[in-house]
N, C-alpha and C positions, 0 to 999 in steps of 0.2 A: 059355330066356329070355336067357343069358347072350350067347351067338351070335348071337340074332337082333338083340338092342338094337348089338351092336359090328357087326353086318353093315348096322345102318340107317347106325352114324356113318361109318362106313367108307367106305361108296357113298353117303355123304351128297353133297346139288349142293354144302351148302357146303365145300367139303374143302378148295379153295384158300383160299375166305377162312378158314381155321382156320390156314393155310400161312403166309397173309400177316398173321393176328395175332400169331401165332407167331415172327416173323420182327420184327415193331415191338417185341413184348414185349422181344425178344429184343437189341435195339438201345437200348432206350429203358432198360433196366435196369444196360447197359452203361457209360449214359452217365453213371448217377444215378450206380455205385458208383466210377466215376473221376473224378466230378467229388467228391465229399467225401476218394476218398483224398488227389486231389493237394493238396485244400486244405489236408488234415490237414500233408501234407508238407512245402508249402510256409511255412505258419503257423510247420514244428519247423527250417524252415532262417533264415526270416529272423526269428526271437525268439532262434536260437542254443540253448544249451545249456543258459543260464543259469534261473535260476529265477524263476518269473514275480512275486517281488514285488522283484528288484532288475532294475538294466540299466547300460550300460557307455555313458557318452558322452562326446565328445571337443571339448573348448572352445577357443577361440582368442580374442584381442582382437579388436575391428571395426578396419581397417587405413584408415585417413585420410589427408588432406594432409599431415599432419605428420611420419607414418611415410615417405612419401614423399622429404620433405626431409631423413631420417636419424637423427627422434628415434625411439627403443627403442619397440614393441611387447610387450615381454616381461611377463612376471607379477612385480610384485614380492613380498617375503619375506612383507610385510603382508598382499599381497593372496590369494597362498595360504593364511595365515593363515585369513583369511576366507574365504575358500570351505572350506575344512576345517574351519568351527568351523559349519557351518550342519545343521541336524539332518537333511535329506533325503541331507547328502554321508555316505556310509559308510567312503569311501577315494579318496585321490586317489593317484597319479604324476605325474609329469614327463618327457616325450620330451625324452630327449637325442641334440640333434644331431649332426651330422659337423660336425669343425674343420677339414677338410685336402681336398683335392680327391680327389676318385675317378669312376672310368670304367669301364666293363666293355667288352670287345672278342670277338669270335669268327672267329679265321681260316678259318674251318669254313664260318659261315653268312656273313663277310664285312660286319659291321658294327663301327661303334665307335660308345658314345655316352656322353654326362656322365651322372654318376648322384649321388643322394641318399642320404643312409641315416639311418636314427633306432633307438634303440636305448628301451626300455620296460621294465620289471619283468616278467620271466615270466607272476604271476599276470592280468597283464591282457592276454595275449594268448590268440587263443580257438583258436590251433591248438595242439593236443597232439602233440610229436614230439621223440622221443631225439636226432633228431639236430642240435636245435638249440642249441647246444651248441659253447663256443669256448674253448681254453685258449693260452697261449700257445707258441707254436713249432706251433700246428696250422695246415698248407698249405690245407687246405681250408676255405671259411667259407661256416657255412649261410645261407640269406637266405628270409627270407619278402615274400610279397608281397600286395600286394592283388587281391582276385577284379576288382575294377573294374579294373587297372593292365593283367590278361593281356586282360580286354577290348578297353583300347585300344590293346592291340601288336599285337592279332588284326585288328581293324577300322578301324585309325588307319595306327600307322605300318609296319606290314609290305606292307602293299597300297602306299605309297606309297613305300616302298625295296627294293622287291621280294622281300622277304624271305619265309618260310615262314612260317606258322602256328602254334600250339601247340594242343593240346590239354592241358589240367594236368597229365596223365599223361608226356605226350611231353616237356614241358618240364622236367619236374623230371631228367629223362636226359639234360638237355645241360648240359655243361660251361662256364662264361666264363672268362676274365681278368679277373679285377677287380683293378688297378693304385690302389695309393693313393699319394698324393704331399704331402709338406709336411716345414718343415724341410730340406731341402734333400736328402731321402733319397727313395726310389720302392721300392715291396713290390708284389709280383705274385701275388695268391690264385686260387686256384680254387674259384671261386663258382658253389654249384650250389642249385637252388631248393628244398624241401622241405615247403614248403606255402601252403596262400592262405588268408588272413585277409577273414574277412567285417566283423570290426568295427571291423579299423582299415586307412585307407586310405594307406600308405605304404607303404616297404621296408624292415625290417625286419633287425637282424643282432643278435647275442646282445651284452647289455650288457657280458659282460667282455670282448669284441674290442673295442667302441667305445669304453669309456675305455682299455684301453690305446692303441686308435691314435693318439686324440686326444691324448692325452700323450707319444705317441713320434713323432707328424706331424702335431698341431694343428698349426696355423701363423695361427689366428685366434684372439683373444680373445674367451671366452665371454662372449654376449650375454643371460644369462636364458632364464629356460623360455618359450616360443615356443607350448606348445601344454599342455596339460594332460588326461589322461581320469580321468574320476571313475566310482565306482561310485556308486550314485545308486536310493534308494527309488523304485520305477516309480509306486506312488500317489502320490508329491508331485510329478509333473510338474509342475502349474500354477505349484507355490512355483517349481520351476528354474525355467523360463522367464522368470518374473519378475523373480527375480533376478540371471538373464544380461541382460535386458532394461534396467532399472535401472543394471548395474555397465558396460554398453557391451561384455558379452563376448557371443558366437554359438558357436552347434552350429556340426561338423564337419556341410559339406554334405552329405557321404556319406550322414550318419543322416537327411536330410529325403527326399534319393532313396529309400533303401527305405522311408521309409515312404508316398512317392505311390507307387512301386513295389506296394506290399502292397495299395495300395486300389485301384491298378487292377485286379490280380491279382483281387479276392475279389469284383470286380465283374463281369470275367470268368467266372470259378469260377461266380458263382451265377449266371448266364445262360446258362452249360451245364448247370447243374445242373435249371434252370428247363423247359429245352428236354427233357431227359431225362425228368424228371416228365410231362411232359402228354404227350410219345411215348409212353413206358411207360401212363398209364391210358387213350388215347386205343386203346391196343392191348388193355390189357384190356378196355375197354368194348366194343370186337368181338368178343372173348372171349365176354363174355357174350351178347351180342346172338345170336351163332352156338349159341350152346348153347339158347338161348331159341326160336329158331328153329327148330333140329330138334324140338325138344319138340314144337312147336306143328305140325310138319309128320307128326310122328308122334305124333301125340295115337290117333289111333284102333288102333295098335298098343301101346300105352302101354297104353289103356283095355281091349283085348281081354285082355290080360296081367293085369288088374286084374279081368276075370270071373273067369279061370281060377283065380283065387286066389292069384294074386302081391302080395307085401305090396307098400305105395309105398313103405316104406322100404329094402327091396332095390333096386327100380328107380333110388331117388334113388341110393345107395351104387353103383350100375353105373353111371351115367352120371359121378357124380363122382369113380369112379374113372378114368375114363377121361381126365377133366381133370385129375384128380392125375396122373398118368402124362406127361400131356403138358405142362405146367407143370414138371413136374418136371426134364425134359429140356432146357427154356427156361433153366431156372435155374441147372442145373450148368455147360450150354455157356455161359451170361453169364458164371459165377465165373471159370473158366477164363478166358476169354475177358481178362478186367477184371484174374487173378493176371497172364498171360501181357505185358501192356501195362504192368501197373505193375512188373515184374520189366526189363522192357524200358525201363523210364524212366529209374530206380534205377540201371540198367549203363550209360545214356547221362550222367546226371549224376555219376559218380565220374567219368568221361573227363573233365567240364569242372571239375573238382577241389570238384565240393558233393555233399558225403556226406550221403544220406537211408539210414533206416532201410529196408530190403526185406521189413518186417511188416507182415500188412493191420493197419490199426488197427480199433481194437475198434467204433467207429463205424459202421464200414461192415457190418461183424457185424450190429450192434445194426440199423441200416436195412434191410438186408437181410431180416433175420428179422419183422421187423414189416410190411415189403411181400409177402412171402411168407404170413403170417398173415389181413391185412385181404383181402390177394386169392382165397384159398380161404375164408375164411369168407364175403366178400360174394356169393361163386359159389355157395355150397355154400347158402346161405338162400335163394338167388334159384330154382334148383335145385329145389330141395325146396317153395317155394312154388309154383311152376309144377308138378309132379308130382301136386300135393297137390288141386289145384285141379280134374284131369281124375277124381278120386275120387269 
């Protein structure tokens, strides 16, 4: 029996369409389990590290006619007061600015340009690294940057000075001159990059380099805190806004970009993921239709086999072994398939300096195993119904 049932599917006509459900299934499964990994991954890159019932944001005054004609923007003693006395703020800082003029040069790649710097409290920066890190008489000074900043060196102004490219990886191996000047004195460092900040959008250098500079080559009188990030309850959104609203202060642009970023992103996401669902059952449903098919074309070999005394429930368990078997091979070549591209992602985005996890997440497990489940079982009744029925 056993031979004869595998020599009908075998030399069955439909052999190619079993090729080519085989081939959707196989694509369509593909798409399902990369479209939730990436989302998983991109959800764990732009919420950060941090824990999902606080978040990090960066205020500024709204800048007017008046600010224009030279009166202060800055926060006063009062007004930090109050934003630190309000129950959704957990912790604030103060970016402190550069007092003294500074530039970075490279005789190597053959630029010069004017630069910025601001200086933060450790705990609110979201790159983790030793070597950030500055005492004084030390020649070298680390600098962090923003992941939006190497963007616009890559596709702004490199293209239009002819300069090279980076990749996050490349760039943190190349060396500058950063020259600062004030007071009448000039210091020449070797400024090298060490990481890229997703949360805050500036240039970064360790707080005890920037007050000592500032006090050994300010050469301006401090103006007030300029900029502020607070840690901030993620449920009392509506109260912040409000009360940035109200008091005339605004988010850092940065934070509205990612988050149309993220809603384009999972708008995407789920119209691939959309596309891969109805691939995937539009493949199984010729799955079945081909196996319902043979049945019905070999009903009278079925039936002969059912004089002789063969149970129907062996003949169901030979045929749906035969679709376990081939299922099964769809399934392992999609995992592969789906580990090999998201392992391939994972090694393209450390190059652009954003560190994902190279773990499937448990989700795709979990989908996986319940599309593998609902699809042998719908097969395996439909099956058994049709066997049952030539009885």
């Amino acid at each position: 029996m056993k031979n004869l049932l595998q020599k009908l599917i075998i030399h069955s006509k439909n052999r190619w369409q079993f090729i080519g459900a085989g081939i959707g299934s196989f694509l369509g499964l593909v798409l399902v389990l990369s479209a939730v990994q990436l989302y998983c991954d991109i959800q764990a890159v732009l919420n950060g590290k941090d824990s999902e019932s606080t978040e990090f944001v960066i205020i500024n005054k709204r800048v007017n006619l008046l600010n224009t004609l030279g009166v202060n923007s800055s926060f006063s003693k009062d007004e930090i007061a109050e934003i630190e006395a309000q129950d959704f703020v957990e912790q604030t800082a103060a970016f402190i600015p550069n007092l003294f003029r500074v530039s970075a040069s490279s005789s190597v790649l053959g630029f010069y340009t004017e630069l910025f710097f601001e200086a933060i409290d450790d705990a609110f920066i979201d790159v983790q690294n030793s070597s950030f890190d500055w005492q004084e008489g030390d020649q070298e000074l680390p600098v962090i940057l923003s992941k939006d900043y190497l963007a616009l060196y890559n596709f702004g102004f490199a293209p239009s000075q002819g300069l090279p490219q980076f990749t996050a990886s490349s760039i943190s191996r190349v060396s500058l001159d950063v020259t600062i000047k004030g007071q009448g004195k000039t210091k020449v460092f070797t400024g090298r990059v060490v990481g890229f900040s997703d949360r805050i959008n500036s240039i970064l250098v360790p707080k005890d380099f920037m007050l000592w500079a500032n006090q050994n080559y300010g050469n301006q009188k401090e103006k007030g805190v300029a900029r502020l990030i607070l840690k901030t309850n993620r449920s009392a959104s509506e109260q912040l806004e409000q009360f940035l609203s109200n008091n005339g202060y605004e988010l850092s642009s940065g934070r509205l970009i990612s988050s149309k970023a993220n809603t384009v992103l999972q708008i995407i996401l789920a119209i691939i993921l959309l596309i891969g669902l109805i691939v995937f059952m539009l493949s199984a449903l010729v799955f079945l239709l081909n196996f319902q098919l043979f049945i019905a074309h070999s009903k009278e070999n079925i039936r002969l086999l059912l004089q002789l005394g063969h149970h129907s429930n062996s003949i169901v368990k030979l045929i749906f072994k035969r679709l376990l078997i081939q299922f099964s091979i769809i399934c392992i070549l999609s995992f592969l398939t789906f580990l090999a591209l998201h392992l391939s992602f994972v090694k393209f985005a450390k190059t652009q300096g954003i560190d994902i996890n190279n773990i499937v997440h448990p989700y795709v497990i979990i989908i996986t195993i319940v599309i593998i489940v609902l699809f042998l079982t719908t097969n395996y009744k439909s099956i058994k119904k049709l066997v049952y029925q030539l009885t």
